[in-house]
SEDREN-6992 format. One record per residue (C-alpha): y, z, x; residue in one letter; residue number from 0. Coordinates in Angstrom, 3 decimals. Layout:
<nodes>
+----------+----------+----------+------+-----+
:    north :       up :     east : type : seq :
+----------+----------+----------+------+-----+
:        Y :        Z :        X :    A : NUM :
...
+----------+----------+----------+------+-----+
</nodes>
This chain:
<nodes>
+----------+----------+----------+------+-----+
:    north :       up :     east : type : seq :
+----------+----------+----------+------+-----+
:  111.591 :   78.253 :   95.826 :    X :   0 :
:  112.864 :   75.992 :   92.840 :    X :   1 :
:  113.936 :   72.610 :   93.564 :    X :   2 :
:  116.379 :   71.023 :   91.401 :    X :   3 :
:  114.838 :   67.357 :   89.769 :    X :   4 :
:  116.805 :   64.382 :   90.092 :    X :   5 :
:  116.720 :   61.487 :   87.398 :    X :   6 :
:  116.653 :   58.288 :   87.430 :    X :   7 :
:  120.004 :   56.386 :   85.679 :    X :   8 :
:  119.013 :   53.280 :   83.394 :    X :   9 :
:  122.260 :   53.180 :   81.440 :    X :  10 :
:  123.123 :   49.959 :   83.315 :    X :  11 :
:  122.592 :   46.871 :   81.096 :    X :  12 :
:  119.846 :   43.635 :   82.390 :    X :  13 :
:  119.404 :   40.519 :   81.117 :    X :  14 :
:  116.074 :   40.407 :   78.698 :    X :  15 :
:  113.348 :   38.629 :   80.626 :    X :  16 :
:  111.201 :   36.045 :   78.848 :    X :  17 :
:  107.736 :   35.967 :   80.101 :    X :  18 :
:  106.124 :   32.824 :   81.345 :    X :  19 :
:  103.526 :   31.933 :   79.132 :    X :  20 :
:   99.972 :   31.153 :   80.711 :    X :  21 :
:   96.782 :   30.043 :   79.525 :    X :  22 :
:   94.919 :   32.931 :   80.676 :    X :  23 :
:   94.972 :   36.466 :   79.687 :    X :  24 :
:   94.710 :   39.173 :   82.635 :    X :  25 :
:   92.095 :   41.325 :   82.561 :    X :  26 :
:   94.180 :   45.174 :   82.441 :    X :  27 :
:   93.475 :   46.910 :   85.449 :    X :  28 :
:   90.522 :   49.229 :   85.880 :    X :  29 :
:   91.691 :   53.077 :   86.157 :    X :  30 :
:   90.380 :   55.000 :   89.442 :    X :  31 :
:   89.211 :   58.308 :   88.332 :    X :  32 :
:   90.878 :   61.019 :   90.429 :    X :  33 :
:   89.305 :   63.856 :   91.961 :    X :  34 :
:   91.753 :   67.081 :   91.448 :    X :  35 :
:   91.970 :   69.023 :   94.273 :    X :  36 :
:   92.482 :   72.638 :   94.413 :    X :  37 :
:   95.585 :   74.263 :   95.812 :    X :  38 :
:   93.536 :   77.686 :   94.965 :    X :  39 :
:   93.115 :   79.610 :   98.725 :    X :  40 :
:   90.086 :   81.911 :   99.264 :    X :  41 :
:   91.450 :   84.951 :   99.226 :    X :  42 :
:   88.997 :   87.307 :  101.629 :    X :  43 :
:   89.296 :   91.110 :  101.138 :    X :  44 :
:   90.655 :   93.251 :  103.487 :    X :  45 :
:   89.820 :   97.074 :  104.329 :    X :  46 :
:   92.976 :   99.447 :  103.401 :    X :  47 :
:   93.255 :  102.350 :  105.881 :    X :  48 :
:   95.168 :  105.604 :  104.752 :    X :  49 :
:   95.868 :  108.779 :  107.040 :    X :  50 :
:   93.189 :  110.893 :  106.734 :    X :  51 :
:   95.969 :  114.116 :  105.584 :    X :  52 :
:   97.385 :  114.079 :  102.395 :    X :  53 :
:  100.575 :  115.871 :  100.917 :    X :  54 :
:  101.185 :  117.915 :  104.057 :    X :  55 :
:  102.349 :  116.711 :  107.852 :    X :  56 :
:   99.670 :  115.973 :  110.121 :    X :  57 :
:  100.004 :  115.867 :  113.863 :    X :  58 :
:   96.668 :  114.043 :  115.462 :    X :  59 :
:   96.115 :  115.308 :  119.243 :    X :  60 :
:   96.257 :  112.438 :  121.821 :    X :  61 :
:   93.116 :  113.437 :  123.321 :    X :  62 :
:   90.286 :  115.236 :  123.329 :    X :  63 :
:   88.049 :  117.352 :  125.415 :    X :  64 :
:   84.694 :  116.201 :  126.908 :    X :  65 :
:   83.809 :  113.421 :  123.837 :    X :  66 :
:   86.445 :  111.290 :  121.497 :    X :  67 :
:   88.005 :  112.938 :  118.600 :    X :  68 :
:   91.074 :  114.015 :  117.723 :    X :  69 :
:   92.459 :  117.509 :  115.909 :    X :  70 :
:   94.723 :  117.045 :  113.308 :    X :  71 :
:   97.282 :  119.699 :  113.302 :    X :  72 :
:   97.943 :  120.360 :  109.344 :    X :  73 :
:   98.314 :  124.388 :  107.311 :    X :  74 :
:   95.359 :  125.283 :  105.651 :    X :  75 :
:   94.487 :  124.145 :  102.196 :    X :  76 :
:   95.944 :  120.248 :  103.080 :    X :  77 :
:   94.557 :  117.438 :  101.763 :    X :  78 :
:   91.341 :  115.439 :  103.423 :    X :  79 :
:   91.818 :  112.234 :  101.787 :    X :  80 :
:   89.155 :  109.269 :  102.786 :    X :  81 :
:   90.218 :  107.300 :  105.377 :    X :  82 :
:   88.728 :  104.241 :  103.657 :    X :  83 :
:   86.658 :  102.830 :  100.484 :    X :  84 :
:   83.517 :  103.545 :  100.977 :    X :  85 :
:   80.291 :  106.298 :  100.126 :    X :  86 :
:   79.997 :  109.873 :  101.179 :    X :  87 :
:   77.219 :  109.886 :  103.945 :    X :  88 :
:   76.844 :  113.935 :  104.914 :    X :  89 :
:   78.050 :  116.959 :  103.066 :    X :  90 :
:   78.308 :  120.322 :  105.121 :    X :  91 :
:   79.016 :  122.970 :  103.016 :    X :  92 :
:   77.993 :  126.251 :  104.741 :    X :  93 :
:   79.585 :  127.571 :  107.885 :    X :  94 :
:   76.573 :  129.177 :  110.369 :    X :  95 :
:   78.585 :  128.540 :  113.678 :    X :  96 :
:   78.422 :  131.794 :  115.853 :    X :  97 :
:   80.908 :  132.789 :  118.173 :    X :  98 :
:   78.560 :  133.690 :  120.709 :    X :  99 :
:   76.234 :  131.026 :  120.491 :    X : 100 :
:   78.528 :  127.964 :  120.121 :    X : 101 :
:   75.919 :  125.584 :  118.983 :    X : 102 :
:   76.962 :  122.040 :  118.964 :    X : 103 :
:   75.537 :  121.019 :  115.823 :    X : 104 :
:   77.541 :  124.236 :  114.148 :    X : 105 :
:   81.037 :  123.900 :  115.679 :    X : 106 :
:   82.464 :  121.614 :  112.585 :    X : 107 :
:   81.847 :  124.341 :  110.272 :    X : 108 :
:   82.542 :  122.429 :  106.829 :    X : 109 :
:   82.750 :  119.070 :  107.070 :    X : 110 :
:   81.983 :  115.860 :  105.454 :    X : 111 :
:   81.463 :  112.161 :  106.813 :    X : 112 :
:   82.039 :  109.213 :  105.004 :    X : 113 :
:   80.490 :  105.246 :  106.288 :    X : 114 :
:   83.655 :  102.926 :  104.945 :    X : 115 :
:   82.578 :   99.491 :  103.101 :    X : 116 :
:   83.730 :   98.060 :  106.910 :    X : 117 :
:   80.660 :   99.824 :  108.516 :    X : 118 :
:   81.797 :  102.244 :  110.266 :    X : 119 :
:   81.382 :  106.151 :  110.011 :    X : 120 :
:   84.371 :  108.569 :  109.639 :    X : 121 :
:   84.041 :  112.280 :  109.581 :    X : 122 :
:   86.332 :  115.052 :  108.901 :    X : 123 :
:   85.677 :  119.217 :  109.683 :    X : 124 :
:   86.726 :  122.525 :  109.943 :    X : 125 :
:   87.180 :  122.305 :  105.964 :    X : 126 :
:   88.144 :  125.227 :  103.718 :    X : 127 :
:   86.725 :  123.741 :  100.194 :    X : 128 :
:   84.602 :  121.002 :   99.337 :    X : 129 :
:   85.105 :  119.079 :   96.479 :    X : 130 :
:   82.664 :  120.372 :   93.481 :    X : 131 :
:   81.594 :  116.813 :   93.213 :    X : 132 :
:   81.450 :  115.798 :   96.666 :    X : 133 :
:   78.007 :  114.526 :   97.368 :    X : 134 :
:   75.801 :  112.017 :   99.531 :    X : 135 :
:   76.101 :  108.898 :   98.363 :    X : 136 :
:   79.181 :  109.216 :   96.025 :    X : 137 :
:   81.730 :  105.937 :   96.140 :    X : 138 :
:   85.170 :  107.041 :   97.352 :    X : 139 :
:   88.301 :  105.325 :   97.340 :    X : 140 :
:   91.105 :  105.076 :  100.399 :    X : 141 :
:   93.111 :  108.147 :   99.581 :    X : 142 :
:   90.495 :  110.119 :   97.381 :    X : 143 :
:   90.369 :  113.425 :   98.320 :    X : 144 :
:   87.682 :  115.088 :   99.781 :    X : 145 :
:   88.369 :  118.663 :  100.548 :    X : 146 :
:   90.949 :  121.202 :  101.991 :    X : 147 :
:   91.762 :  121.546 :  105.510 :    X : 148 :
:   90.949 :  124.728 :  107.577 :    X : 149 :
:   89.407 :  126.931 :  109.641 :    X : 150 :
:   85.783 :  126.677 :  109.974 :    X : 151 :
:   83.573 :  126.373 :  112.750 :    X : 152 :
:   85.023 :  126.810 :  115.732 :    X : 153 :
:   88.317 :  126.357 :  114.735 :    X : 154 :
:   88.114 :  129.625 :  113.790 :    X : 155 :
:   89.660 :  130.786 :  117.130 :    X : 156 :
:   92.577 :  127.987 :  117.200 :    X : 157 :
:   95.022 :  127.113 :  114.461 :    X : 158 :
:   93.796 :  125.353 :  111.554 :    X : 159 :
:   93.093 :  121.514 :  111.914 :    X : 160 :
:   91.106 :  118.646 :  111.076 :    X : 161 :
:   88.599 :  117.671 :  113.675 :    X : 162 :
:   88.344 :  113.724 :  112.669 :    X : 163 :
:   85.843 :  111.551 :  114.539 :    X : 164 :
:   85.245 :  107.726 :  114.116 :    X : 165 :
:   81.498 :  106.301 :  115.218 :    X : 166 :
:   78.704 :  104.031 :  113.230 :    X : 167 :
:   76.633 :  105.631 :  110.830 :    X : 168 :
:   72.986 :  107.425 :  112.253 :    X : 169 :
:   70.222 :  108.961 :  110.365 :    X : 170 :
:   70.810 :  112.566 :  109.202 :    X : 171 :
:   71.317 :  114.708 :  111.780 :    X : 172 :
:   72.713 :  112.897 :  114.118 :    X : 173 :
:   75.638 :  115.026 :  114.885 :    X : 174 :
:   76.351 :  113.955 :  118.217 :    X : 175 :
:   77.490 :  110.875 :  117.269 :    X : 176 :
:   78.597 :  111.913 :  113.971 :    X : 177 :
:   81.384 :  114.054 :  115.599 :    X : 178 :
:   83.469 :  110.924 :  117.339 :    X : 179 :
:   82.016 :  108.223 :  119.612 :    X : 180 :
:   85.141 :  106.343 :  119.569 :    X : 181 :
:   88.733 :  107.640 :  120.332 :    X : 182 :
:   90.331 :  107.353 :  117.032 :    X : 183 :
:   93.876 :  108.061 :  117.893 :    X : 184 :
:   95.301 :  104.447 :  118.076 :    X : 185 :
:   94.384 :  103.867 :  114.672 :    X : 186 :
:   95.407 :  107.019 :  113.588 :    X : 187 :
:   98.504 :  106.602 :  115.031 :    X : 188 :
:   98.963 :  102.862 :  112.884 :    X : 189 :
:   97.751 :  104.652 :  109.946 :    X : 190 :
:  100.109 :  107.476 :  109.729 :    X : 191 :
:  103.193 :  105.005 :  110.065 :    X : 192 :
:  101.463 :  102.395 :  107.455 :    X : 193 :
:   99.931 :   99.797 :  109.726 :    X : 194 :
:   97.085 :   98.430 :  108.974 :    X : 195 :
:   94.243 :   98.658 :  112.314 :    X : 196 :
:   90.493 :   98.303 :  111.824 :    X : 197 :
:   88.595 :  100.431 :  114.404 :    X : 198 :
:   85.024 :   97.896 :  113.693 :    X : 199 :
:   85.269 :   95.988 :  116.649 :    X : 200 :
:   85.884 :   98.658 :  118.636 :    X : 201 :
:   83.049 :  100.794 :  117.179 :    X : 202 :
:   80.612 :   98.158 :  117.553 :    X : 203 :
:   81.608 :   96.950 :  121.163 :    X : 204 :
:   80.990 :  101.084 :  121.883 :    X : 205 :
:   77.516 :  101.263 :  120.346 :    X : 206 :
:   76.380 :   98.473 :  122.234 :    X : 207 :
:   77.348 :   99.778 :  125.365 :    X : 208 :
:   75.890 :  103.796 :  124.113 :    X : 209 :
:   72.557 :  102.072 :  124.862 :    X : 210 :
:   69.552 :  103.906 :  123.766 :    X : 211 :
:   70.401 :  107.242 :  121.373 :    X : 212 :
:   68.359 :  110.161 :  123.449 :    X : 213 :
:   69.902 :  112.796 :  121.388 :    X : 214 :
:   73.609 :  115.255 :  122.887 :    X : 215 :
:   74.806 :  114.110 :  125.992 :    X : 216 :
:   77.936 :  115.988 :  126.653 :    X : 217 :
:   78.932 :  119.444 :  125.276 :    X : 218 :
:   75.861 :  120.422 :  123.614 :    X : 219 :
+----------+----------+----------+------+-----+
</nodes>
């Protein structure tokens, strides 16, 4: 705000004032070095969080059977923009799930995680087409995309959708985890209306109470 600065009025006539002589001179006063203090604040950076579907509408299921995740509801050929800044951690980019089989470490089909510069692991499957230049280890931004949404995996029986899943970051492999360890829908939810919601504590508050990794421990 601007404040308006008042001045002072000295158009008012005083008598001159003769000084008093003495016999001693004064010695001027000595000047107190001041220490400038800075009215700079320490700015410290914050993590932006986008909806994980780009150019199309995206309805994220409220829940999700047997482990957390959540389907995004999109057409095929949508957007799968990074949730976050960050680097690409795992690249899928051939579909070998089997109908009859159903192997868990198959079902995502295409798919691609990404561990955000806040820690924490986000992944994204059932993908049509992978970015050309997609690769492990590859700095994204919040809102690059990724890949197209569709049908691969197992979502080759239901409509297409993006399987998204929010966990910490494993070794390779590690798909289990890699799939969703955390329910991600109240930050989806914030996300896709703007808000800005970190999932870290909640991620890291889940790992420590997942204990010991022994490998699948739900629909394997």
């Amino acid at each position: 705000m601007l404040t308006a600065t008042g001045a002072f009025d000295h158009s008012e006539s005083r008598e001159p004032v003769t000084p008093t002589p003495t016999t001693a001179q004064t010695a001027p006063p000595r000047s107190v070095p001041t220490v400038a203090r800075s009215t700079e604040r320490k700015t410290v950076p914050t993590t932006r969080y986008v909806f994980p579907i780009g150019g199309c509408r995206g309805d994220a299921s409220q829940s999700h059977h047997d482990y957390p995740a959540s389907d995004i509801f999109a057409d095929k050929g949508c957007r799968f923009v990074s949730p976050v800044d960050g680097r690409v951690d795992e690249v899928t980019r051939v579909d070998t799930w089997n109908k009859k089989t159903n192997v868990g470490r198959d079902r995502g089909g295409l798919s691609i995680s990404v561990v955000g510069v806040d820690g924490v692991r986000y992944y994204g499957s059932h993908l049509s087409a992978i970015g050309a230049g997609i690769k492990p280890g590859l700095v994204v931004k919040a809102g690059q995309t990724l890949a197209l949404t569709g049908k691969t995996g197992s979502a080759q029986v239901t409509p297409p959708h993006l399987h998204f899943g929010i966990s910490w970051p494993t070794p390779a492999g590690h798909w289990w985890i890699r799939r969703g360890a955390v329910a991600p829908q109240t930050f989806l939810n914030a996300w896709h209306e703007g808000r800005q919601l970190s999932p870290v504590a909640l991620v890291g508050k889940t790992r420590r109470a997942y204990g010991v990794d022994r490998g699948c421990r739900s629909y394997c």
